[in-house]
C-alpha atoms as a printed R data frame, in Angstrom:
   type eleno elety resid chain resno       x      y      z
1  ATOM     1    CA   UNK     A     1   0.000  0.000  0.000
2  ATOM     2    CA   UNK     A     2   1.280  3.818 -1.031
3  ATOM     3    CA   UNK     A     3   0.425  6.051  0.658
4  ATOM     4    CA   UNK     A     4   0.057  9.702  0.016
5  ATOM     5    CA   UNK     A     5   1.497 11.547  3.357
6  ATOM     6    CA   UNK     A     6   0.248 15.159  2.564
7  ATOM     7    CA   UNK     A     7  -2.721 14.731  1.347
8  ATOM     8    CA   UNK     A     8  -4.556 11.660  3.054
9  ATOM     9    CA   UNK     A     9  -2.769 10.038  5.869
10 ATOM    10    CA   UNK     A    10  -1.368 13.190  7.421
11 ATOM    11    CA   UNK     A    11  -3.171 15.540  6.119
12 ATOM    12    CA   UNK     A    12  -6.050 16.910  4.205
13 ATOM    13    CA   UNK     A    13  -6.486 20.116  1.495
14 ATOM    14    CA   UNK     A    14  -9.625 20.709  3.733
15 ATOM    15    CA   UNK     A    15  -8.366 20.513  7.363
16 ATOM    16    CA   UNK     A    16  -4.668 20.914  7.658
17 ATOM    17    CA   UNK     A    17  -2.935 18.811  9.987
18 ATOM    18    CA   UNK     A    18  -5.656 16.235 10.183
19 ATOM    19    CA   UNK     A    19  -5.692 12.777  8.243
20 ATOM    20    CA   UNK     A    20  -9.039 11.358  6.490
21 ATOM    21    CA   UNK     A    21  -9.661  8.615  8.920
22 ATOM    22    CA   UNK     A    22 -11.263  6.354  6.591
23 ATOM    23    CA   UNK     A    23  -7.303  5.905  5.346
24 ATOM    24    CA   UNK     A    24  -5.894  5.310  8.308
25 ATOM    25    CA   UNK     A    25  -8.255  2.265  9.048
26 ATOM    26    CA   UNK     A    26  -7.698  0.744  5.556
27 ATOM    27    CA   UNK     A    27  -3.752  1.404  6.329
28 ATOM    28    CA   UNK     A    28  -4.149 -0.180  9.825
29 ATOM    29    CA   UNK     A    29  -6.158 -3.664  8.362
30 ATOM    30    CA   UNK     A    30  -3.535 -3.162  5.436
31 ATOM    31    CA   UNK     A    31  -0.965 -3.614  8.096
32 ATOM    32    CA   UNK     A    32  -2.041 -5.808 10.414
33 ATOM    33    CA   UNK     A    33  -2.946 -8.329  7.388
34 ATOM    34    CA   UNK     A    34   0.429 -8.106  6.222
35 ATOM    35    CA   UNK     A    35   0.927 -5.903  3.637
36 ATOM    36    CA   UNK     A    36   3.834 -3.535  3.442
37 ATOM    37    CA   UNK     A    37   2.897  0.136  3.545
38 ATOM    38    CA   UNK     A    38   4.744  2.908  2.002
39 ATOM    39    CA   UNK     A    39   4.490  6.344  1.857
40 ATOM    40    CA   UNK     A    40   5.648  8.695 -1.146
């Protein structure tokens, strides 16, 4: 899994400084089921 760190799983254009939480859960089954997670 790539991830996207300023835009998605840091971060959002909409509310800086804050990650879209429906990434973070994919990312954390991703993980935990593993697959290796990257971010670009």
């Amino acid at each position: 899994m790539v991830l996207d760190i300023d835009n998605s799983s840091l971060a959002t254009h909409y509310d800086k400084g804050k990650p879209v939480q429906a990434i973070l859960k994919a990312t954390k089954y991703a993980h935990q089921h593993g697959a290796a997670v990257l971010f670009a």
